[in-house]
N, C-alpha and C positions, 0 to 999 in steps of 0.2 A: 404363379402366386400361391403359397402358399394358405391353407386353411386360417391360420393366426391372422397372419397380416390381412385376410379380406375379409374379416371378422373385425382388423384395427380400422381399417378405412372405409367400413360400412356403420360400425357405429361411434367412434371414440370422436370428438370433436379434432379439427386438425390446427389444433396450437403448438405441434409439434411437428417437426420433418422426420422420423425416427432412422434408425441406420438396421443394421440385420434384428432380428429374432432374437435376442438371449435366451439361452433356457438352463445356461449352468455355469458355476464358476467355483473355482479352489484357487486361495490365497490372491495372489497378480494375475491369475489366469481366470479367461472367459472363453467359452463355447456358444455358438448359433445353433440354429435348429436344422441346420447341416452339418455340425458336424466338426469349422473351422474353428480353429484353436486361434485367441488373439491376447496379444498383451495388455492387462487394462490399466492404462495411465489415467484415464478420468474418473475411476473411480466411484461412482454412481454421482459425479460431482464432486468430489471431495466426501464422497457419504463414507465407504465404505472403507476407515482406520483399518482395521484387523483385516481383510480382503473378505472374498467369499467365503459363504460356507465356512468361517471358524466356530471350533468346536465349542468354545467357550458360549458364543452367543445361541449357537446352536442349542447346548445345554440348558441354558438360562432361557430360552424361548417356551423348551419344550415343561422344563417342572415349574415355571409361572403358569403356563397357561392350562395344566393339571390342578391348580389351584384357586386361580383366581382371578380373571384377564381384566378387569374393570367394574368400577363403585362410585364412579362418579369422585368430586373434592363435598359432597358432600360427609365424606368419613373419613379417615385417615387410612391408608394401606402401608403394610410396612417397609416398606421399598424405599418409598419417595422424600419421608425425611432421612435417611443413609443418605440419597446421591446428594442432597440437599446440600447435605454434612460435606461428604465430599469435595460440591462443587466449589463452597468456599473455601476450605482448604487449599486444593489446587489453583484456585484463581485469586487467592488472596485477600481476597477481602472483607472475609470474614463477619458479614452479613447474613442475609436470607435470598433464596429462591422464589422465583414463579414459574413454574411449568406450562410453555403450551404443545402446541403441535412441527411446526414450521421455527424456519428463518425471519419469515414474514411477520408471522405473531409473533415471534419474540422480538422484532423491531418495534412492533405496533404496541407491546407492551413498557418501552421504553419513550416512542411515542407520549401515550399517558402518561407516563410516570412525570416526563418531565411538563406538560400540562399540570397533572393535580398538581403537585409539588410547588409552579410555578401561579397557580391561580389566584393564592394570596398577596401573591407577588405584584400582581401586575405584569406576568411575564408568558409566553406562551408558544413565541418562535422559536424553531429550532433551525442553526445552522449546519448544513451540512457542506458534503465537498462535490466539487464538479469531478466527474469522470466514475461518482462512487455508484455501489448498488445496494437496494438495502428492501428489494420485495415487489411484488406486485399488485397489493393491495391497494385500491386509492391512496391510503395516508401514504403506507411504505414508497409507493411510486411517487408523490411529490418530496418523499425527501428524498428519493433519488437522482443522481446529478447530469443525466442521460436524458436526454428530448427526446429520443427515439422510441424510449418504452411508454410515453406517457403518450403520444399522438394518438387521436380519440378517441382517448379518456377523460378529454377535460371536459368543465372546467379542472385545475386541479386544485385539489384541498388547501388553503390557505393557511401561510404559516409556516410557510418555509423558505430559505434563502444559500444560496447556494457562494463557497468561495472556490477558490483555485485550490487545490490540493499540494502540500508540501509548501504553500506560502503562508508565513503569519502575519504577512501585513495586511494583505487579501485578507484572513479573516474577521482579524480585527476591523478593518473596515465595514466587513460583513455586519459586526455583532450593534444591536441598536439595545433599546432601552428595556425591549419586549426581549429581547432574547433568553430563554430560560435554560437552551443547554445548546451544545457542540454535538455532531455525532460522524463519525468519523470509523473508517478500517484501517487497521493496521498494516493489512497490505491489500490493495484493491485489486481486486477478484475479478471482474466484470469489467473493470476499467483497463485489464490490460498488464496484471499480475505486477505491479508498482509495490512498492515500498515505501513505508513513511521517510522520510529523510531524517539523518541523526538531526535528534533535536526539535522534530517539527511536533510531535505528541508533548514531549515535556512544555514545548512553549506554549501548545491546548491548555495543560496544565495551568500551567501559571496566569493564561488569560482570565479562564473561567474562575479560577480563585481569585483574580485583583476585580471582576465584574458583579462575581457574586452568582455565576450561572454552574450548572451540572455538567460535567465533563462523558461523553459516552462512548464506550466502544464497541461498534459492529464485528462480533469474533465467527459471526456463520458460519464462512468460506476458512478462513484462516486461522478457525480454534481446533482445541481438543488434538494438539498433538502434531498437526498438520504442517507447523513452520518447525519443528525442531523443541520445541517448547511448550508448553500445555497452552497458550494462547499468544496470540501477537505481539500483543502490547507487552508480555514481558523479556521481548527483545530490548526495550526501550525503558528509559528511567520515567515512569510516567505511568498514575495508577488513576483509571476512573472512577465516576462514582458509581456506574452499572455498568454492565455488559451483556451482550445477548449471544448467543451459541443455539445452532442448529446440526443440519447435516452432520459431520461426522461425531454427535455423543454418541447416538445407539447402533453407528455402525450399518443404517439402512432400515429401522424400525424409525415411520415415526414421530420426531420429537423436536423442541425447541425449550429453551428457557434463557432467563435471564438469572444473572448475580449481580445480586448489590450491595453497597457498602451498609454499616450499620446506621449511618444519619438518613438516610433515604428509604432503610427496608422496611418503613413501617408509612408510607407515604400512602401506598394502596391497600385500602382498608375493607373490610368483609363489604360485598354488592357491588364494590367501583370496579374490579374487572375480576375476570372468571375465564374457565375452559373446562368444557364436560370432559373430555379425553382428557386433558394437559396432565402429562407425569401420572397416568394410573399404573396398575403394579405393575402389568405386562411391559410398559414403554421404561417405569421403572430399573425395572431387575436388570432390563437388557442394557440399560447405560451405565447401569454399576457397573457391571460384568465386564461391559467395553470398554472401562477407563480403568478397571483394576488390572485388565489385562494386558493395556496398553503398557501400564507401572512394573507388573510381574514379566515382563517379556523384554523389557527395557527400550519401547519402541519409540520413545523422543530420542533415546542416543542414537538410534539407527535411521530414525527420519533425518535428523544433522549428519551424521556419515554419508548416507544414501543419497541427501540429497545435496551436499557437498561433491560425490563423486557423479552426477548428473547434470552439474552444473558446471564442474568442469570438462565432460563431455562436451555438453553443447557451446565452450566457449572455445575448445580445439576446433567445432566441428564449424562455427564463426570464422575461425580465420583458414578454415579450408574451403570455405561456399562463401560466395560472394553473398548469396539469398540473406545471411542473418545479420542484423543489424545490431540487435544490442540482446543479450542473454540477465533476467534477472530473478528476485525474488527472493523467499528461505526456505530452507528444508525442503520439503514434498511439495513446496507450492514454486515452479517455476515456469515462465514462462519468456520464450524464442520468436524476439520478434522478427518480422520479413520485412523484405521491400517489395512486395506484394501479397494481394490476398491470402489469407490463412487458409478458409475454408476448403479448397482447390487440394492443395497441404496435406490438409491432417483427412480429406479425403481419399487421398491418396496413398498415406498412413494406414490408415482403415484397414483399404484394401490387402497390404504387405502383413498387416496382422497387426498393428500397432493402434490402440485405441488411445486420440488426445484429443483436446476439445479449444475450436479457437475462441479466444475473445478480440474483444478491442479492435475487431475489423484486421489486423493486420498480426497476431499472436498466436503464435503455438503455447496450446497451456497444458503443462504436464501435471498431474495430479497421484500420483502412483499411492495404492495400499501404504502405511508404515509398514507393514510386513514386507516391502521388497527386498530382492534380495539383492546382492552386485551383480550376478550374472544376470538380473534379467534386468537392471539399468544396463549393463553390460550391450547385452541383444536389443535395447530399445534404440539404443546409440545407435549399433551396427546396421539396424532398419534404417533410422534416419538417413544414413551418409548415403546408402543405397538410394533412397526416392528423393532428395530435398535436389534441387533444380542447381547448378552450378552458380546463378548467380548472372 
């Protein structure tokens, strides 16, 4: 055992089963503390758009924090309203920003929003979907659609109601008198790398507009470039009234936020929520950096290419293994389901050099940098056919 590792499992809490050492990585490539070279399709989870070590954010790390790494939202730093500008831009909707840290808080902060918003109302539940993930925090965990991650944790937080995913009669059913919004992914991450079904977002739409509720969308896992597109939802005709974004803005610094429409971005008002870190210059600069560079390098068109040509990888590599059952997803976010366990799998993966990450009990979930290239969807294919079980 190494020094590291008996350093992890003598103090770290063990909420985690960890796999090798990491101590290095450039672009799709990671390094152990041996030495072995492996392909990283997980990506720090989907964190790491640009791969390792890109220079841009390297850059942008190093003259932020020569300058000024944090000031609290007590003042304003110059960073935070640029990505601000930004964010709506990119996501459309031409609002205002909240900055926190996580996935979690930026759920938690939509959470609220649709509470304040809805208090006047008489309104306070939120619907979500069965199979979805949306954090680990008390709130975030009851609106998540999983029993398994909430087991004692309860009671759970009150106020949330769960429908089938991809049905809209199921949610309608769902939505009562109190209901103040929908919250919903565009492609479920944690559920098992799903898809919205054409049509099932636009029909979100049109519910909570004939109801009178907030429409929301979870972009953590499958924003910032990830499906081919700067967010989920605009694979689909269907625009919310917020959104929240995590993991891949700053590339592995870090950060969460949400964007919201202009009718709602004035809903949380100075003392109703806050975050001492949330968007300071350092978490700032580095998410400008990683979405202008994602725009300067053209890496939505090569996340749709890339992940176009990995998708049909794995659906040749379907009807040569008996093991895959159904191949789906967009862009960079794809995942290979089995007819048995994953874990076992991408264990096994691991081992060959191939880093992927299962969900849904039974899914291989690939996650690759946007900076991949063909030859290394290329070699990730050619791992696979090599270990994946005949079937």
């Amino acid at each position: 055992m190494s020094e590291t590792r008996g350093l992890y499992e003598r103090y770290v809490m063990p909420t985690y089963r960890p796999g090798p050492v990491l101590v290095r990585g450039k672009g799709a490539l990671a390094w152990d503390e041996e030495g072995k070279e492996y392909l990283d399709f997980a990506a720090g989870i989907a964190v790491c758009q640009l791969g390792h070590a890109h220079p841009a954010v390297t850059a942008a790390l190093r003259e932020q924090a020569e300058k000024l790494t944090h000031c609290s939202n007590l003042f304003v730093n110059e960073w935070q309203p640029r990505l601000a500008a930004k964010l709506s831009e990119i996501g459309g909707l031409g609002g205002k920003c909240f900055f926190a840290n996580s996935g979690a808080e930026a759920n938690e902060c939509l959470i609220k929003l649709a509470r304040k918003w809805g208090a006047p109302r008489g309104k306070f539940e939120v619907v979500a979907m069965e199979h979805s993930f949306h954090g680990r925090t008390l709130a975030t965990l009851a609106a998540t659609g999983q029993a398994k991650y909430r087991k004692d944790f309860g009671p759970d937080v009150p106020g949330f109601r769960h429908a089938a995913f991809n049905d809209l009669d199921a949610v309608r059913a769902a939505v009562t008198e109190k209901t103040a919004a929908i919250l919903c992914e565009a492609v479920q991450g944690e559920g098992g790398v799903i898809p919205a079904a054409p049509g099932f977002l636009e029909g979100l739409r049109a519910l909570c507009d004939e109801k009178g509720m907030l429409l929301f969308f979870d972009e953590v896992q499958c924003g910032v470039g990830r499906t081919g597109k700067w967010f989920g939802f605009q694979h689909y005709g269907a625009k919310p009234d917020a959104f929240s974004m995590a993991k891949g803005i700053a590339n592995g610094f870090p950060m969460g936020a949400v964007s919201a429409a202009p009718a709602v971005s004035d809903v949380l008002t100075a003392g109703t929520h806050a975050s001492t870190f949330g968007g300071n210059p350092l978490a700032s600069a580095v998410a400008l950096a990683t979405l202008e560079t994602i725009e300067r390098e053209g890496l939505l068109e090569n996340a749709a290419a890339m992940g176009a040509r990995l998708a049909d990888g794995l659906r040749r590599l379907a009807a040569e293994k008996g093991c895959i059952r159904d191949v789906r997803g967009l862009g960079l976010m794809r995942g290979a389901e089995l007819d048995r366990p994953a874990a076992p799998v991408a264990l096994a993966l691991r081992e060959a050099g191939l880093l992927c990450i299962p969900t849904g009990e039974r899914v291989l979930r690939f996650l690759p940098p946007l900076v991949v290239s063909a030859a290394q969807i290329d070699r990730a294919l050619e791992t696979l056919a090599k270990v994946l079980p005949e079937g």
